[in-house]
VEXKERO-980498 format. One record per residue: z negated, y negated, x of N, C-alpha, C in turn. Coordinates in steps of 0.02 Angstrom, whole numbers, plus 50000, padded with zeros to 5 digits. Atoms other than C-alpha are relative to their C-alpha. Layout:
residues N
ZYXZYXZYX/...
This chain:
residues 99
500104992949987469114184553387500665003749992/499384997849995470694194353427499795007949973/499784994650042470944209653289500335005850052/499524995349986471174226953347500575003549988/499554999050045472124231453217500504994649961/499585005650017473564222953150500315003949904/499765000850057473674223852942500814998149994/499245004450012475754223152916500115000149910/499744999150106476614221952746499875005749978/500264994050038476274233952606500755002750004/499304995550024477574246452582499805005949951/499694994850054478244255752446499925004449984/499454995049954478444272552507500315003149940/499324997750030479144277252339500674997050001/499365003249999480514267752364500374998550075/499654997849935480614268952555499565003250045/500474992949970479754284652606500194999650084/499785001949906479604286552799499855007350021/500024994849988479954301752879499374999850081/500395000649939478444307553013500225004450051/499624996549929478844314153174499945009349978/499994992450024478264331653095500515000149968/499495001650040479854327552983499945003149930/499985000550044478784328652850499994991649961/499865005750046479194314152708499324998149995/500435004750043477774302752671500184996249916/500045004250065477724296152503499344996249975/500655003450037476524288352389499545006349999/500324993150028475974307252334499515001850068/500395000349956475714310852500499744997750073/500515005049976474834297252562499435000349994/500554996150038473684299252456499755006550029/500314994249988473294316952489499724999550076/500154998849931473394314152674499174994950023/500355005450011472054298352646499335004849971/500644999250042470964308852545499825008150044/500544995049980470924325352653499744996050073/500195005249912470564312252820499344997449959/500695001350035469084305452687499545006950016/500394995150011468394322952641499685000650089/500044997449952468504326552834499434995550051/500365002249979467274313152877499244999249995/500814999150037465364315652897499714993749978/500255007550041464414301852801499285002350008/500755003849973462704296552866500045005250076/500194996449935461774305353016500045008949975/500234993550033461324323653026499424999549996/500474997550025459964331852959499605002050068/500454999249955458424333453061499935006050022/500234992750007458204351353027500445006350008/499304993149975459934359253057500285000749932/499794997550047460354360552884500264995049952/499755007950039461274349052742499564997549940/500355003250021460424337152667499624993950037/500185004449957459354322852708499615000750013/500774999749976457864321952794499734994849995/500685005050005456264312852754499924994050042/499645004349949456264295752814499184996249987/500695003549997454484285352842500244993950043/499595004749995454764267352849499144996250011/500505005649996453294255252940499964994950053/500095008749952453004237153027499415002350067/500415000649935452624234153197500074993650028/499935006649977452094219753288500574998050039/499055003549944453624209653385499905003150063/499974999249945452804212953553499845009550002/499934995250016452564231453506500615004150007/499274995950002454274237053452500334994850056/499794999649934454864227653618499875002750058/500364996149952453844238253697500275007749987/499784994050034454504253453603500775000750028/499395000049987456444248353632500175000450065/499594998849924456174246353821499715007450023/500334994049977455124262553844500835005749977/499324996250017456694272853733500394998450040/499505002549952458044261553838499825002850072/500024996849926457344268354004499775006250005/500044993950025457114286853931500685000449991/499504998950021458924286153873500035002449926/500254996450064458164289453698500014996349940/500005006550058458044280753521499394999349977/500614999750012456634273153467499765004049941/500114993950032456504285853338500015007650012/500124994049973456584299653438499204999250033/500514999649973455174293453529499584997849958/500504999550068454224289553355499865006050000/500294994650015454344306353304499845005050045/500224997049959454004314253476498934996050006/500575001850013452334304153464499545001449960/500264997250064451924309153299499785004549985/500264994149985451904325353340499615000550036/500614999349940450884323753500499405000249968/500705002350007449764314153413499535007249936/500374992050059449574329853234499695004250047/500074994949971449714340853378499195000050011/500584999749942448114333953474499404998649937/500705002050050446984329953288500265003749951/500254994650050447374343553198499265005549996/500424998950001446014351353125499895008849960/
């Protein structure tokens, strides 16, 4: 399997700091910083169902094999995920036996 990325040697940069085309200095210091605001700046998991932060409620159940192949090609030729088309069902179905 041919690597996109190519790992080179470790470097230093206290000891041989590298100037970036912004001609600001890299160092160790800020490496670091630059590493950790490129962390902060990344979202971690999905979004929220609801528009807002936090996580949303997650319901977790088994389906037969020939079922959820039935589920994956119905989403696949919707352009949809099979969880979209869970909880579009789900609703249909409250919608139509609520009482």
């Amino acid at each position: 399997m041919k690597r996109k990325y190519r790992v080179g040697p470790y470097v230093d940069l206290d000891k041989d700091p590298i100037t970036l085309p912004s001609g600001r200095v890299l160092d160790e210091v800020a490496a670091r910083e630059m590493a950790r605001d490129t962390l902060r700046g990344l979202r971690r998991g999905r979004p929220s169902l609801h528009g807002e932060s936090g996580t949303s409620p997650e319901v977790r159940f088994r389906l037969e094999p020939q079922v959820k192949e039935e589920l994956d090609a119905f989403a696949r030729h919707r352009v949809l995920t099979p969880s979209q088309v869970m909880r579009d069902a789900l609703r249909m179905y409250l919608d139509e036996h609520a009482s």
